[in-house]
Structure formats: C-alpha cells, structure tokens
DOZARO-104863 format. One record per atom (N, C-alpha, C): residue number from 1; residue in three letters; x, y, z. Coordinates in nm, 3 decimals. Atoms other than C-alpha are relative to their C-alpha. Layout:
// DOZARO-104863
ATOM    n  res       c1       c2       c3
ATOM  NUM  ala        X        Y        Z
...
//
This chain:
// DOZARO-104863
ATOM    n  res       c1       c2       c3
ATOM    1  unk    0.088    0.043    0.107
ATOM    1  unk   -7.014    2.154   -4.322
ATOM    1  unk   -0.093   -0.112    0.044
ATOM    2  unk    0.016    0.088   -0.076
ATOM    2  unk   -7.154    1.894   -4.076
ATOM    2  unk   -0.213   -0.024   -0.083
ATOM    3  unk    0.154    0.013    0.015
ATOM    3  unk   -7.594    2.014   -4.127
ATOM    3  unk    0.046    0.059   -0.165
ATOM    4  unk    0.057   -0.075    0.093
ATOM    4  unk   -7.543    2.182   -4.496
ATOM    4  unk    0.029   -0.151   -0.118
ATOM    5  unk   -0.001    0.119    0.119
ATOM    5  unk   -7.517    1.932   -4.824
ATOM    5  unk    0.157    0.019   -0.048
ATOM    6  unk   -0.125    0.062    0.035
ATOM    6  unk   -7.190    1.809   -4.899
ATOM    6  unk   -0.022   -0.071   -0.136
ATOM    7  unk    0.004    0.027    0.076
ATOM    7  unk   -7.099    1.718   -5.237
ATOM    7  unk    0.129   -0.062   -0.070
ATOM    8  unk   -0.108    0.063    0.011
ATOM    8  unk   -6.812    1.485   -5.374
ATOM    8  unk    0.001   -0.013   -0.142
ATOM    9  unk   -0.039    0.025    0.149
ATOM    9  unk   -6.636    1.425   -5.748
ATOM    9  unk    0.078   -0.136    0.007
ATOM   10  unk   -0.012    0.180    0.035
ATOM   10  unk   -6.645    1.021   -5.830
ATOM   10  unk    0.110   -0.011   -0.099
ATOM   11  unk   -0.142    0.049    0.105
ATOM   11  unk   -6.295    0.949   -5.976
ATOM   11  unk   -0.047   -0.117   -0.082
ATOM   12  unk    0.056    0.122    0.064
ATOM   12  unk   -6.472    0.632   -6.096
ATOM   12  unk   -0.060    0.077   -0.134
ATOM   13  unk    0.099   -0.052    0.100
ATOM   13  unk   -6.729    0.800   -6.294
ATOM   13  unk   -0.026    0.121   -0.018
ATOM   14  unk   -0.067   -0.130    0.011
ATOM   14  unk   -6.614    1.151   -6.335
ATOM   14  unk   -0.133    0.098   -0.007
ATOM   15  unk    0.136   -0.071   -0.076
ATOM   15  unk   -6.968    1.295   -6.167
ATOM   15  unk    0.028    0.052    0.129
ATOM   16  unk    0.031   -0.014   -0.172
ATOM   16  unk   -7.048    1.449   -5.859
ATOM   16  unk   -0.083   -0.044    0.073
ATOM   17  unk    0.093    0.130   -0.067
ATOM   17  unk   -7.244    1.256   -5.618
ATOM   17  unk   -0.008    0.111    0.135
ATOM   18  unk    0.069    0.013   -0.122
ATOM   18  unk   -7.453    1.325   -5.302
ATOM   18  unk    0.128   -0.056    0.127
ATOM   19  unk   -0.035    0.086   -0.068
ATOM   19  unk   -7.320    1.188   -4.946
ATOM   19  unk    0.021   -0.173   -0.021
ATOM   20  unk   -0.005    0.146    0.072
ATOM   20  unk   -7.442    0.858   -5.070
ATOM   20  unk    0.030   -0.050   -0.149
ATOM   21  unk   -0.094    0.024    0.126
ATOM   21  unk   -7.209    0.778   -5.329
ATOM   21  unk    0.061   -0.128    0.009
ATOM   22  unk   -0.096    0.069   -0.014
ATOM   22  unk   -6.952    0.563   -5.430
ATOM   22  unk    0.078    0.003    0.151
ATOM   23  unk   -0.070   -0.002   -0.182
ATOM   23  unk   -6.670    0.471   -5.138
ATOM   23  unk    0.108    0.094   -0.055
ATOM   24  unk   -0.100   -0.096   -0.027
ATOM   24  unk   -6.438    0.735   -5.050
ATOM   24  unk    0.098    0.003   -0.042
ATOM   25  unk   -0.120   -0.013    0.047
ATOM   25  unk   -6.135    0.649   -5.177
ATOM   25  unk    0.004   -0.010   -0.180
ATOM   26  unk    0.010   -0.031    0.100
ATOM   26  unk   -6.282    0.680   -5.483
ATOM   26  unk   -0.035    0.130   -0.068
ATOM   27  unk    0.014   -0.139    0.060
ATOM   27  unk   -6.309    1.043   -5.521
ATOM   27  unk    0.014    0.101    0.106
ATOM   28  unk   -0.084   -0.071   -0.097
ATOM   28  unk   -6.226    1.359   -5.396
ATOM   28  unk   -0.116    0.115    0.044
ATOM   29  unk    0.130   -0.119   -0.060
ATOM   29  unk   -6.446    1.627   -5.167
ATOM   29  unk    0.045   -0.057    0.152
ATOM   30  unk    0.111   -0.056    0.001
ATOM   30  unk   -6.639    1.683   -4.948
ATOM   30  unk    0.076    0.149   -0.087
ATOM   31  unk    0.009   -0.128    0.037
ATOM   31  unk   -6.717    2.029   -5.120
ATOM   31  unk   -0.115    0.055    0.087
ATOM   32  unk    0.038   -0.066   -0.030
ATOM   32  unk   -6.938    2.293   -5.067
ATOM   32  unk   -0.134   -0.010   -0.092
ATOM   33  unk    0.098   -0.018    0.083
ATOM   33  unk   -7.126    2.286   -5.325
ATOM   33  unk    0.016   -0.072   -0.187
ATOM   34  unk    0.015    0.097    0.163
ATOM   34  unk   -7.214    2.103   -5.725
ATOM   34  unk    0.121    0.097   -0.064
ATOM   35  unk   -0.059   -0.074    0.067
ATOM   35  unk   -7.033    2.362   -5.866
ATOM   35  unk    0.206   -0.020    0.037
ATOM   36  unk   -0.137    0.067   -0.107
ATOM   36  unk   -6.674    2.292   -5.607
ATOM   36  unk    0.003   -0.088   -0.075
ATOM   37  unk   -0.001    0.167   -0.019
ATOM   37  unk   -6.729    1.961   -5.651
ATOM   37  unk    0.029   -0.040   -0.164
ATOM   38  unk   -0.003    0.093    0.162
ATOM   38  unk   -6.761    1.908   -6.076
ATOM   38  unk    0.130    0.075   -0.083
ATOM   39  unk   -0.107   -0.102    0.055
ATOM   39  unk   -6.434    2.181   -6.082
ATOM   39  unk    0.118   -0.106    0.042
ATOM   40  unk   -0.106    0.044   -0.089
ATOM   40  unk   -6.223    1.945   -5.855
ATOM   40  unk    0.120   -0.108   -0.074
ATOM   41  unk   -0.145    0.040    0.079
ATOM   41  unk   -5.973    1.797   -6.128
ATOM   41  unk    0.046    0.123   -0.030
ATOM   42  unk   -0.099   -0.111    0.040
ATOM   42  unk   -5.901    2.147   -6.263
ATOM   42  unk    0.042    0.035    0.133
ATOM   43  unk   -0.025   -0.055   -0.124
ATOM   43  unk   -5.845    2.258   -5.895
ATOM   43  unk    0.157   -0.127   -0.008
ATOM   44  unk   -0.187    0.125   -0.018
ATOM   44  unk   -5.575    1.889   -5.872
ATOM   44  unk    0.063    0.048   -0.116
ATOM   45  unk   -0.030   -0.031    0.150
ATOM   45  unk   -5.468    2.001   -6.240
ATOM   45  unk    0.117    0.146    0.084
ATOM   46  unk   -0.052   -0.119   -0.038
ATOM   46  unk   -5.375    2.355   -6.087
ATOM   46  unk    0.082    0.008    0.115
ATOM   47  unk   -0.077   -0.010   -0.111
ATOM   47  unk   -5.246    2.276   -5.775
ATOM   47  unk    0.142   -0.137   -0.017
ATOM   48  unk   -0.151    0.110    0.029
ATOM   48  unk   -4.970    2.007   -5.937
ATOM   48  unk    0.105    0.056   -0.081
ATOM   49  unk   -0.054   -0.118    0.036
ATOM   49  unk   -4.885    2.286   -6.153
ATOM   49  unk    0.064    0.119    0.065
ATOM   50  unk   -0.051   -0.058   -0.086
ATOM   50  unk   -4.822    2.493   -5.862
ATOM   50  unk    0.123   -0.038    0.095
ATOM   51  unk   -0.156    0.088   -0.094
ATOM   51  unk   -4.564    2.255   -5.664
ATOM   51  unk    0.083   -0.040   -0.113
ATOM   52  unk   -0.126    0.019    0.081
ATOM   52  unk   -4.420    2.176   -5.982
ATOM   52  unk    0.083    0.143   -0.023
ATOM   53  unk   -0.124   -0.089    0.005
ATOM   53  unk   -4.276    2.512   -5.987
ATOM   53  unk    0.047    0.079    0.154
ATOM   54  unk   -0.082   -0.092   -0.106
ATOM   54  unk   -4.248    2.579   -5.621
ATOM   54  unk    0.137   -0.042    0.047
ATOM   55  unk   -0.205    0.060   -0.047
ATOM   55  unk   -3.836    2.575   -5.516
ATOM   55  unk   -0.030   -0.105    0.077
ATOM   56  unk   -0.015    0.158   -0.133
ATOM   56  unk   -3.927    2.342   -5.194
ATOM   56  unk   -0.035   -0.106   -0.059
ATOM   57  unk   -0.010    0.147    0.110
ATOM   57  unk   -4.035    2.064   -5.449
ATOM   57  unk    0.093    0.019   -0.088
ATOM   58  unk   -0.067    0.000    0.098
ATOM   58  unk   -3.820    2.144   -5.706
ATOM   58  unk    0.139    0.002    0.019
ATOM   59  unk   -0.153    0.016   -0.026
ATOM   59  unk   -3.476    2.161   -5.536
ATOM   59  unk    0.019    0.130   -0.002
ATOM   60  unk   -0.036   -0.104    0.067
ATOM   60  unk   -3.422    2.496   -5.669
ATOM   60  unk    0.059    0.113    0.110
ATOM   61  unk   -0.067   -0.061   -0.048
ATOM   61  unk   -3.374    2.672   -5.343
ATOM   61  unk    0.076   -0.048    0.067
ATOM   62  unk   -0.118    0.058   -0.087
ATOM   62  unk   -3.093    2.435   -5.219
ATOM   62  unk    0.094    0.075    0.013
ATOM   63  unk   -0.102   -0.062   -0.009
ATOM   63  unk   -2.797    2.581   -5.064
ATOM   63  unk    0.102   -0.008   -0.071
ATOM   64  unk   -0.133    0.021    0.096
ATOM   64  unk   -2.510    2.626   -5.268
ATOM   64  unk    0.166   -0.030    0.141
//
C-alpha cells in the first residue's frame, strides 16, 4: 500500500483521516480505502465476537 492512499479511523474523533492525521496510537488502519477505514469498529465489534466464541479463548476445548 506503500504509492496508493492509505486511509485511517481516528479513535479520538470517530472519522477517517488522510496519512496526516492524528498520532497513531490513536486509531486504527492503515486501510485501503474511506469506505475500510469508516467500517473499522464494526470490523473490531465482529472480530471480538468471533474469539469470544472461539474454544482456544474460551477454554472450551480443554482436555478432560
């Protein structure tokens, strides 16, 4: 993604921003594109939902 436009979602201010944004540890990307980028809580939303029911987080496939 090095030459194409990179696009980031501002945990601060719950936008997507350019390269020149806020600092980094304030939000989450690079993306691909505006569209990536203004989805990227439902994407954390969905993927915390996903380890909460997979066995290797959940204990569930421990040996008996």
């Amino acid at each position: 993604m090095s030459d194409e436009q990179e696009y980031w979602f501002c945990l601060k201010h719950h936008t997507v921003e350019p390269r020149e944004g806020c600092r980094n540890q304030d939000r989450l990307g690079p993306y691909s594109t505006e569209a990536e980028a203004s989805s990227a809580l439902d994407k954390v939303e969905q993927r915390n939902e996903d380890w909460d029911q997979d066995p290797k987080w959940t204990g569930d496939n421990a040996p008996e």
